[in-house]
N, C-alpha and C positions, 0 to 999 in steps of 0.2 A: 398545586397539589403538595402536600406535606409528606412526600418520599424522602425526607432527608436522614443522612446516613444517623443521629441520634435516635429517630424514628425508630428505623430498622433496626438497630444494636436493642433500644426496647422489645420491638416485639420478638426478637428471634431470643430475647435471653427467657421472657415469659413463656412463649414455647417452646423451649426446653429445662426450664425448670420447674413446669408447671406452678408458678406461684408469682406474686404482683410484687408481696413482698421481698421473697429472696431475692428476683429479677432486682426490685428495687436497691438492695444492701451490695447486692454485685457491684450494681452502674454508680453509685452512690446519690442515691436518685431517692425522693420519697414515695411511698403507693400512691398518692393521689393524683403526683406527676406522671407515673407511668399510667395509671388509669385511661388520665384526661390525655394523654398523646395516643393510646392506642384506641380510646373513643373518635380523635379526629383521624384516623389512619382508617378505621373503617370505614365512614364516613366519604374519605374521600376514594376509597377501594367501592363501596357501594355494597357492601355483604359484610356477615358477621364473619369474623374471623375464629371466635371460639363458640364451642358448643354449648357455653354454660356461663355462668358469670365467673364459675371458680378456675376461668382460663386454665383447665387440665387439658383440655382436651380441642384440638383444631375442628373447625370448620373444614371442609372440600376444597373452601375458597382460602382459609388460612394455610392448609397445607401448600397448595400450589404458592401464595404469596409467601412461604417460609423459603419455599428453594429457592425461588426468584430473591429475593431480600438476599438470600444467603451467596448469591453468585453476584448481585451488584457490591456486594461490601468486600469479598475476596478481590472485584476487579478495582474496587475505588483503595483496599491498601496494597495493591499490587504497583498501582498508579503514583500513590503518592511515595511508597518507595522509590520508585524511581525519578521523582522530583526530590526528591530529599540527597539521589547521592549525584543527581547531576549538579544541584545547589553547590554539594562537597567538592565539586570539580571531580567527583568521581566515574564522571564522562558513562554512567548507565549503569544498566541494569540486567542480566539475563536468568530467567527462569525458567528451568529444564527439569522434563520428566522423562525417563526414561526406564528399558527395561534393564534388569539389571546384565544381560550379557554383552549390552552398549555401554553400562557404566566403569564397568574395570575393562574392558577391550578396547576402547574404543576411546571413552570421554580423558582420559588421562593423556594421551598424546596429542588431543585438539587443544584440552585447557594450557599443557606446555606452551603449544605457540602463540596460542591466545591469548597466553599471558602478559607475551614480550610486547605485542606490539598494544596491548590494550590493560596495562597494569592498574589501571585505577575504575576497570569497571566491577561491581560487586556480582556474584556468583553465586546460582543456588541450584542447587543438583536433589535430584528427589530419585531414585527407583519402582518402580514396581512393577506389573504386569502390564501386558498393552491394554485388557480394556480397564486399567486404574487409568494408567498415561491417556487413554483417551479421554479420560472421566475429567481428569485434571485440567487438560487444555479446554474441554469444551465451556468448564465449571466457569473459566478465566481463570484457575489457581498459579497455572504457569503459560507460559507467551508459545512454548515450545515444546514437542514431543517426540520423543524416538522411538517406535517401534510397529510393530504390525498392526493393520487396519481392517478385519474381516469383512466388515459391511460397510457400507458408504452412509456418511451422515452428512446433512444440511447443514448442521452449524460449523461443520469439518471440511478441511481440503488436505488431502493426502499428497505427498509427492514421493513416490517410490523411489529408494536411494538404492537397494541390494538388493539382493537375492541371495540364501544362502541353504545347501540341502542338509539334511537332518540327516541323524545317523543314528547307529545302536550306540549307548554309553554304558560299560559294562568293566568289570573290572580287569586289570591287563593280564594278569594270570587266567583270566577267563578262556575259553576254548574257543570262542568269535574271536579273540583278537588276534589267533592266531591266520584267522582267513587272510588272505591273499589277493581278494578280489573283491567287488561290493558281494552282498550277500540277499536275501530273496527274502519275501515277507514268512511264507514257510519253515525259512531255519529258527522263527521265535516259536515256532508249536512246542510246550510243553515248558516254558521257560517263563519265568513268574515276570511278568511285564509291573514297572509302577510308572501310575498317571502322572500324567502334571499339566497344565495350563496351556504351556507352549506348545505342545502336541495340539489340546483341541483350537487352534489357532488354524489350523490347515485343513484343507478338503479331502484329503487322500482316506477312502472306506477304509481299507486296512488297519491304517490306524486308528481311525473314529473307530472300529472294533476293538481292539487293543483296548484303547482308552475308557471304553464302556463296558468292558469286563474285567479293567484292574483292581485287582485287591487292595489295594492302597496308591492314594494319590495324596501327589505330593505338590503343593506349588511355589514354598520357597526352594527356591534352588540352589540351595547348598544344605539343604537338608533336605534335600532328596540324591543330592551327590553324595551323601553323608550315608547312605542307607547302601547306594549303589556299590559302594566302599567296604559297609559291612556284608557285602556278599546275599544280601535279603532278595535283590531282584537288576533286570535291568531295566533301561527308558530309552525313549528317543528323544535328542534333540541338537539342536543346531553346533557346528564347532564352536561356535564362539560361546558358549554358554558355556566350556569349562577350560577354555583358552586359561583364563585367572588361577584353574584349581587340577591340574591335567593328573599330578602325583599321584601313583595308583589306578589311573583309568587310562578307559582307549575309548578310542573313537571309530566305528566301524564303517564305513560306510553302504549305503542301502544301495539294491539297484533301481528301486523306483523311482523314475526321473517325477516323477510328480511330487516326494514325499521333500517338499521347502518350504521353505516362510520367505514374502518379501517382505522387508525392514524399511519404513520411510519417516520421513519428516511429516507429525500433524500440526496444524495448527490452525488457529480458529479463521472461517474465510471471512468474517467480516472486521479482522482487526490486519491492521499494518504493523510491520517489524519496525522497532526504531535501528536506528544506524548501530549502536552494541550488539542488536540480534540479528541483525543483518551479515557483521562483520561474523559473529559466532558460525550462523550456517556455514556460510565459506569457509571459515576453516574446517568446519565437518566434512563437508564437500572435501573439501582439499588429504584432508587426513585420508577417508576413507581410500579417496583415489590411488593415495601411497601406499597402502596397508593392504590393499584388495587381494594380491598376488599371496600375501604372507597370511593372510585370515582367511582365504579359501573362497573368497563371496564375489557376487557376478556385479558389478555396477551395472545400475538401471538410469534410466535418466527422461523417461517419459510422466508426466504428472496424471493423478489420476486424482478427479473432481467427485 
């Protein structure tokens, strides 16, 4: 079968630039080459891929075979980077996704020691939200993922690292930070709540209300820190989400023992760590263990499939 990664770089560049030719001036390729490669690519797929001759528009079977295509060619240059820097003697490779209140709390005290004992291996750190981070590792875009797991997926194996509870984030001149004790979901009545991401991450009603009657949501997190600041409203979320940005805010804590997020390691169940990702998690592991008492979070350490 002619699945080979030229194949794929053709068809994916045609469907998305709807055109033989463009595709073609991109790859530096002529139309009649890309033509005759996506003629044998159906052929041995067994269905049309596009809807027309004039390739605008996918097929059912060309869409499904675009994401597919598009997730072996993330994993085959994911792959060959890392032949490329163990060639260098650069002893690996690790690719990390994570959310961002893992990446300034958390990832900069592992990379330190990480670095000492494993200086030549290359490093690539990405942010975003957990269901990006899950998006990422499932895609193959990165070998590793750090953050919360709602649902349980097939091509995913979760392993719970923390546990950490959420709190009111509200400004320190505010009247909440004056409280003394956690405080009750009741004391936000009348108080302009703003959404974000990380909140609908958890099961707790109370805030699933909150979060579906916010005026404004927010999912980058420091522009919604940024709002919280200018006095517009408050939010809930984890200490460690403003652990990096605390100047001007408080951290209140809730008394709803349900209202947390657990934080774990994804990654994809049917690929193996090489020895650089292997050695990374340890030191995640190892960091975290250090840091647990001073970040406020509960170490977990049962796996969840």
């Amino acid at each position: 079968m002619r699945f080979s990664v030229g194949t794929l770089k053709a068809f994916i560049a045609v469907a998305e630039m709807g055109s033989i030719t463009e595709a073609g001036d991109k790859l530096g390729r002529t139309p009649s080459t890309i033509s005759m490669t996506l003629k044998a690519l159906e052929v041995d797929v067994g269905a049309p891929l596009f809807e027309t001759d004039r390739k605008n528009r996918l097929s059912k079977a060309g869409t499904f075979v675009l994401a597919q295509a598009r997730e072996l060619l993330s994993h085959h240059e994911r792959s060959v980077a890392a032949i490329k820097a163990f060639a260098g003697n650069q002893a690996g490779r690790v690719d990390l996704a994570c959310v961002p209140s893992i990446a300034t709390s958390i990832v900069p005290g592992v990379l330190l020691r990480y670095r000492e004992s494993h200086p030549g291996v290359e490093i690539n750190v990405r942010d975003a939200d957990s269901p990006s981070v899950a998006e990422a590792v499932e895609s193959g875009k990165v070998a590793l993922g750090v953050a919360s797991l709602r649902r349980a997926r097939p091509d995913l194996h979760f392993e719970a690292l923390f546990e950490e509870k959420l709190g009111i984030i509200c400004r320190a001149d505010d009247p909440l930070a004056r409280t003394k004790s956690p405080i009750d979901w009741a004391d936000l009545h009348d108080r302009t709540f703003l959404g974000n991401g990380i909140s609908s991450m958890t099961e707790t009603a109370e805030l699933a209300g909150l979060n579906s009657g916010a005026p404004i949501v927010v999912y980058n997190v420091l522009s919604l820190l940024a709002l919280v600041r200018a006095g517009i409203g408050i939010t809930i979320l984890p200490r460690l989400s403003i652990a990096a940005w605390r100047d001007g805010l408080a951290f209140v804590p809730l008394r709803d023992r349900k209202a947390s997020r657990t934080v774990g390691l994804i990654t994809r169940s049917i690929e193996r760590h090489s020895p650089a990702e292997e050695a990374f998690v340890a030191q995640l592991r190892l960091t975290l263990k250090d840091k647990a008492t001073e970040l406020g979070i509960q170490m977990l350490g049962r796996p969840k499939r």
